[in-house]
N, C-alpha and C positions, 0 to 999 in steps of 0.2 A: 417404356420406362424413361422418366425424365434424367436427362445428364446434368454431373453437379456443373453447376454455374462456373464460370472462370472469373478469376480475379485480374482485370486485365486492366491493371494499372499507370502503363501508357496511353492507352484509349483517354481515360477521365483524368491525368493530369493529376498523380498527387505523388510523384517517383522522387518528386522534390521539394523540402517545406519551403512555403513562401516566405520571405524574408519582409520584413518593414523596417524601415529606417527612422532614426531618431526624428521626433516631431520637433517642430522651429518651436513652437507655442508651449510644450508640455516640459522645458527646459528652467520655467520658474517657478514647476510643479514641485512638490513635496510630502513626501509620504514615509509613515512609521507603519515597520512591521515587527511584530513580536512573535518574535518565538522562531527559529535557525531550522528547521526541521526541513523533510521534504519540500512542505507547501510555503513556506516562509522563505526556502531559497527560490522554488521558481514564481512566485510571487518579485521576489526583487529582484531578478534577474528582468523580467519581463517587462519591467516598469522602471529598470535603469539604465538598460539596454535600447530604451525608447525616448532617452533623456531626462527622465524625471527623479528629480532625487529623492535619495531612500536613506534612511536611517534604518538599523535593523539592530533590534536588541535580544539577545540571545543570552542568558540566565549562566551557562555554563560557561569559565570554570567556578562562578562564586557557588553556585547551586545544580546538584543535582535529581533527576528524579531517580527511584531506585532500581530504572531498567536502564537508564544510560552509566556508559563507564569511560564514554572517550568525550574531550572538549572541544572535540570539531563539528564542524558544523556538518547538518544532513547525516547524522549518526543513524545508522539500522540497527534496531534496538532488537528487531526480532531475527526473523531470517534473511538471507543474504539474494532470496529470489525475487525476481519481478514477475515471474511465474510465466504463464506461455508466450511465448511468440509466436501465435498463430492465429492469422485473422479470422478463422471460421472460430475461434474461442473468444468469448466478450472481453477479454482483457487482452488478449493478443489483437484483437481490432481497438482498444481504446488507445493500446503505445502507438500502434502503427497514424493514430487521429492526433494523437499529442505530439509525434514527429512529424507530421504535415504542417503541424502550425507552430512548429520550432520550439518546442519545450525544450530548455536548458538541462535539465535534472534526466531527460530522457539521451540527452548527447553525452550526457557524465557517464551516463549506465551504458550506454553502447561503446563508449570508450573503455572503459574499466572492467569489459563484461569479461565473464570466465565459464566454461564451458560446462553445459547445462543440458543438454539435448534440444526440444523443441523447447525449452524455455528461456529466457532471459535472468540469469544471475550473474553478479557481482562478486567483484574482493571488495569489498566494505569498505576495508581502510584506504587502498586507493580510491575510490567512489567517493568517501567523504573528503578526502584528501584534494582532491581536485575541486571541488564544489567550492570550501572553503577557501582555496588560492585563486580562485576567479574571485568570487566577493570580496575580499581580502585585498586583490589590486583593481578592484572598479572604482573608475573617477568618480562616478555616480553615486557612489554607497558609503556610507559611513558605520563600521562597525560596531557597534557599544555592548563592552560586555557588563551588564547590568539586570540586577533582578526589577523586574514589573511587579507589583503589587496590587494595584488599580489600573480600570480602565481612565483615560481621558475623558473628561468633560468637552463639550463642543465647544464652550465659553475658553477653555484651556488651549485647545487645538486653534481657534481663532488668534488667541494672545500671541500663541508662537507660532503664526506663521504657518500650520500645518493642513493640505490639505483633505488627510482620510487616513484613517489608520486600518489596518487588517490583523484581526489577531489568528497567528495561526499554531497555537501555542499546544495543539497536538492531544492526545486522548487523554496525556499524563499530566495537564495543568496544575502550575504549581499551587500550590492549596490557599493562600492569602489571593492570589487573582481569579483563580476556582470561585470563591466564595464574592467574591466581589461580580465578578460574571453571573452567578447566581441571582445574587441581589437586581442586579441591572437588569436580568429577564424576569424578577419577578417569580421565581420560581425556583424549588431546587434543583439544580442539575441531574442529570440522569446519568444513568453508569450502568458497565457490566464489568464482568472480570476476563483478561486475555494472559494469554500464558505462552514463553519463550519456549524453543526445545534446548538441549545441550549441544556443547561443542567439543569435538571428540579430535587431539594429535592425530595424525594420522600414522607415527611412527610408534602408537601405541597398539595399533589395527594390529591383528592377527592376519596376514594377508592370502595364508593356506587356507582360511577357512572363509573367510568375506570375499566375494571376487567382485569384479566392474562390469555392468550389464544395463544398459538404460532399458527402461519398459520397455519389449517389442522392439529391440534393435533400433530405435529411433534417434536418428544422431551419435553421436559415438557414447562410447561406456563412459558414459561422466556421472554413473550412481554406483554405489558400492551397495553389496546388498548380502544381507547376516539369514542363513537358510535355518529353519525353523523348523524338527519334525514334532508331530499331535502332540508328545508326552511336555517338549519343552515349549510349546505355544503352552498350553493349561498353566502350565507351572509361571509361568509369564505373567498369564491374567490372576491367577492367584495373587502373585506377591502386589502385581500392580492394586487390587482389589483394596488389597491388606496392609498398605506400605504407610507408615506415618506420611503426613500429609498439611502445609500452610494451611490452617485456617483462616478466616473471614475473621476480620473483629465484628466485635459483639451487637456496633449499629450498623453495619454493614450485609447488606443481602448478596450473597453470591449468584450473580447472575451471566452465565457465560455468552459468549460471541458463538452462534452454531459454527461458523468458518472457521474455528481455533479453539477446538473443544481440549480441554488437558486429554492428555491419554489415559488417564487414571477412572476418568469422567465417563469417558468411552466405553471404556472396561466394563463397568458396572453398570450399561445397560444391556449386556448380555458377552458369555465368553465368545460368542462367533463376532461381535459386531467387529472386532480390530480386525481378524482373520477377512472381513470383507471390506474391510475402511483401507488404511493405510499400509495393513498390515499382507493386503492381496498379494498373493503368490502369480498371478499371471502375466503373462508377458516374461517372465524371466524364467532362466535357464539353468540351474549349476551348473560346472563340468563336469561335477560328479557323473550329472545325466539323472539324479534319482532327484525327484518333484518333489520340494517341501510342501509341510501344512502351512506354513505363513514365511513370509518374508519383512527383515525391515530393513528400511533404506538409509542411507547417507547420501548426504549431496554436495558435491566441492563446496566447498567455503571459498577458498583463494585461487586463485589462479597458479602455484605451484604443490596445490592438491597437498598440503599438509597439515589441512584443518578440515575435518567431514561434518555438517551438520546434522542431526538425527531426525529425518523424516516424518512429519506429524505425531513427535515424542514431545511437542509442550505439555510442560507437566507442572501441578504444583507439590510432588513431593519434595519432602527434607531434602537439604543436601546430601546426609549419611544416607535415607534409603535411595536416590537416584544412583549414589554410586556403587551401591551393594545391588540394586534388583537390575539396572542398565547391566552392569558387569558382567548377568549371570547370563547373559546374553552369547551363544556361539560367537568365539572369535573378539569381544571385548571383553574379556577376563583380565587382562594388564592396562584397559583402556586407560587415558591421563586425559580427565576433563577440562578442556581448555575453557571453557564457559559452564555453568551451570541452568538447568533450565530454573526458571522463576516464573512470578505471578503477582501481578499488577491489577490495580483500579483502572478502568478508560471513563473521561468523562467528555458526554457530547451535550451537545444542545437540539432543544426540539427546533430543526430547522423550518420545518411547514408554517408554523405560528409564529418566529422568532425573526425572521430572515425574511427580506422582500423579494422581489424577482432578480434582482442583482446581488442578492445574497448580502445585502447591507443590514443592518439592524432597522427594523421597521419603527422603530424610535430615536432611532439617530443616524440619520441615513447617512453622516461622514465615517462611520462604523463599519467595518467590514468582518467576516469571520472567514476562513478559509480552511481546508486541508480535515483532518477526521475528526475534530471539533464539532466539526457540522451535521455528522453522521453516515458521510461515507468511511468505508474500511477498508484498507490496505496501502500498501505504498504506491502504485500506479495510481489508484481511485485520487488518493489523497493531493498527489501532485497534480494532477489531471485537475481537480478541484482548486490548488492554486493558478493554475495558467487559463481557467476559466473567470475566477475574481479576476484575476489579471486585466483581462482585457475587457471585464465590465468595467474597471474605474476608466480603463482607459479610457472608455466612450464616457466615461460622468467628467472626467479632467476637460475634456473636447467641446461638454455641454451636448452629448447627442447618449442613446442609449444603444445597448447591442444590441443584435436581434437575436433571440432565443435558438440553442442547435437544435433543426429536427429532432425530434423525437426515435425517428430511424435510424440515428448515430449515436454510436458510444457514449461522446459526451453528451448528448441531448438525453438518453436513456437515463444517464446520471443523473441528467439535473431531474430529470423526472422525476427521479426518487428522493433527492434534496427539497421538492414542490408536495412532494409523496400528494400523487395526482392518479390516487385510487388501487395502487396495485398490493399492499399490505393492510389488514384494518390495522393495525398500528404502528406510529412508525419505531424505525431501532434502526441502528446501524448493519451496514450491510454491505459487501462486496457488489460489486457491477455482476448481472448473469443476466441472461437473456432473456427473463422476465419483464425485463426492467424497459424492453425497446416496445418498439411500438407493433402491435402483432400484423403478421401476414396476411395477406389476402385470404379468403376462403379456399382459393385455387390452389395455393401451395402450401393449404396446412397439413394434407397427406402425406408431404413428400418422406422423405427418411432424412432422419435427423441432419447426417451431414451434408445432403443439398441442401435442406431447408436453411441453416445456417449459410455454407457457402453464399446463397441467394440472399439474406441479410446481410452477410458481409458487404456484399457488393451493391445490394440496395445503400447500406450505409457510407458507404464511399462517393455516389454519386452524388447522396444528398451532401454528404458535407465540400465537395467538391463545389456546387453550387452555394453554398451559406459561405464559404470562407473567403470564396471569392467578393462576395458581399461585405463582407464584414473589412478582407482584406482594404477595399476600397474606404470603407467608412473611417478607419483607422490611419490610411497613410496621409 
């Protein structure tokens, strides 16, 4: 029997990210970024932190979209996780790739982080809070709070002096530069629908009957979890079934994100599927000692555990029924919603036809696009996707290009799917999984899952371990 692979990360040299120093040359560089979000701060961190100046305009407070509610910058609009830290998991090996290569917005979330088990979560508002006091006091950056409209012409960006703009203006663009981005590809933009969960005090918790248990004792009890037996599971999927519900306006096709399905969505393709989705009983324990039919979760919000978020419960019902059909829930009967769950439009671009090898507009290559705009999904993906533009302009500012990440690493897997180079017949937005890398030898497609991963993990480390050292050179 083969043994799992070790991650032995002294060996290949990446226990520490490589640092680059401001370039003498890229000092009377100049760059405009739009849109304040994840990928819009490590975008300008990345590229002002290397000397090159940055404007960054940011919409909020004059304008909001209708999933943001704070005017700081790098707002988490949905949930509070960055999801595993585990490198035999595709997203737990992409942070651990975007901390090699000094992702800003990845040092925010390890500084701010709040305990999660094997995962990586935040308190939001310190997370944004810190994000925006660094941009806020870089020499490099200028911050303008102002609504965009239209994209720049190249004849515009020549007049004032600008060398490249990146819009990373996020899934929720606002609808005058929506439709102008539109215009500019030539095409309508494409959309689905993604949906918040709610946010629950936590001094609302019934605490005799909710207890703290992470899956499988994994890391400390940093989930709270509401025991469910068969009569009140049914009765669950019933109301969720039957619950008044946002519809779609009338030219709008409701088309959801499989990775952030409402729970209501769920429901209605059959009463077991939550009981096996999110809603799975194992790995946890009451005290009672007697085994529920379902279980659902909450997961710290904040770091003094006084805000629980509700575990794969994005929903788009009414506000009245989430607070009537959530409540009837064991142990949330007095619950006080500190958020309500909602439901949003996400609009991307078909990046395969739209976007060059450097993710520049293939019609105006001082153009850049960045972050879930492009068709990656999530908050890791999406940042990971700015600190990758990032260091394409760098090499266009330098006059040399990057070399593309293997295809055996996280972000090479990414861009794979940004290139969409064969692995979906159509493209859509979609979280990083391990579809997406580049497959194993014949030899070790037997193995059991978690070698086989471990063994990608660690294939994907040595490749980027080599590529960054390349690139580190090309860049400093």
């Amino acid at each position: 029997m083969s043994q799992t692979p070790s991650l032995d990360q002294e060996r290949i040299g990446l226990t520490r990210p490589v640092r680059l120093s401001p370039i003498e040359r890229l000092t009377s560089r100049h760059v405009i970024v739009i849109g304040g979000g994840l990928a819009g701060c490590e975008v300008t961190l990345q590229l002002a932190d290397r000397g090159v100046q940055v404007t960054l305009y940011e919409m909020k407070p004059h304008k909001r979209t209708p999933a943001q509610h704070s005017d700081s910058l790098a707002e988490l609009v949905c949930s509070n996780s960055f999801r595993s830290d585990d490198p035999c998991n595709a997203i737990g090996l992409l942070k651990r790739e975007m901390r090699t290569l000094g992702s800003r917005v990845m040092e925010a979330a390890d500084q701010c982080a709040v305990p999660a088990g094997s995962a990586l979560a935040v308190d939001r508002d310190l997370f944004s809070e810190a994000l925006t006091a660094r941009i806020q006091e870089h020499p490099k950056v200028t911050l303008k709070h102002e609504v965009i409209e239209r994209l720049p012409s190249e004849l515009e960006l020549k007049e004032r002096g600008i060398d490249a703009v990146v819009v990373c203006t996020g899934p929720l663009t606002d609808t005058s530069l929506a439709s102008d981005i539109a215009r500019f590809a030539g095409a309508e933009s494409l959309y689905f629908y993604d949906a918040i969960a709610p946010i629950i005090d936590a001094d609302s918790i019934n605490w005799d009957i909710v207890w703290r248990q992470s899956r499988y004792d994994k890391g400390d009890a940093d989930y709270a979890n509401i025991p469910l037996d068969k009569d009140q599971y049914y009765a669950f999927i019933e109301a969720l079934t039957s619950g008044d519900k946002v519809t779609p306006k009338a030219f709008e096709e409701a088309r959801y994100f499989e990775g952030c399905l409402p729970i209501e969505v769920m429901a209605e393709r059959g009463p077991e599927t939550l009981a096996h989705g999110p809603m799975k009983p194992v790995g946890l324990t009451p005290p009672s000692g007697i085994k529920p039919y379902a279980i659902a979760q909450l997961r710290m919000e904040n770091r003094e555990a006084t805000a629980w978020n509700m575990v794969g419960f994005q929903t788009r019902l009414t506000y009245p029924e989430q607070r009537r059909i959530f409540k009837s829930l064991p142990g949330l009967e007095e619950a006080e919603f500190l958020r309500m769950g909602s439901i949003h439009r996400n609009t991307y671009l078909h990046a395969p036809s739209l976007l060059s090898d450097q993710l520049a507009s293939v019609s105006q290559p001082t153009l850049y696009f960045a972050g879930q705009i492009t068709g990656v999904e999530g908050y890791v993906e999406s940042t990971a996707c700015g600190q990758l533009v990032a260091l394409h302009l760098l090499a266009h500012l330098q006059g040399s290009s990057l070399l593309t990440p293997p295809d055996t690493t996280a972000l090479g897997a990414m861009y794979r799917h940004l290139r969409h180079e064969g692995i979906y017949s159509a493209y859509t937005p979609s979280n990083l999984n391990w579809s997406f890398f580049a497959p194993m030898s014949r030899a070790h497609r037997r193995e059991k899952k978690h070698e086989k991963r471990a063994r990608m993990a660690e294939r994907a480390e040595l490749a980027l371990s080599t590529w960054w050292g390349e690139v580190a050179g090309l860049l400093s």
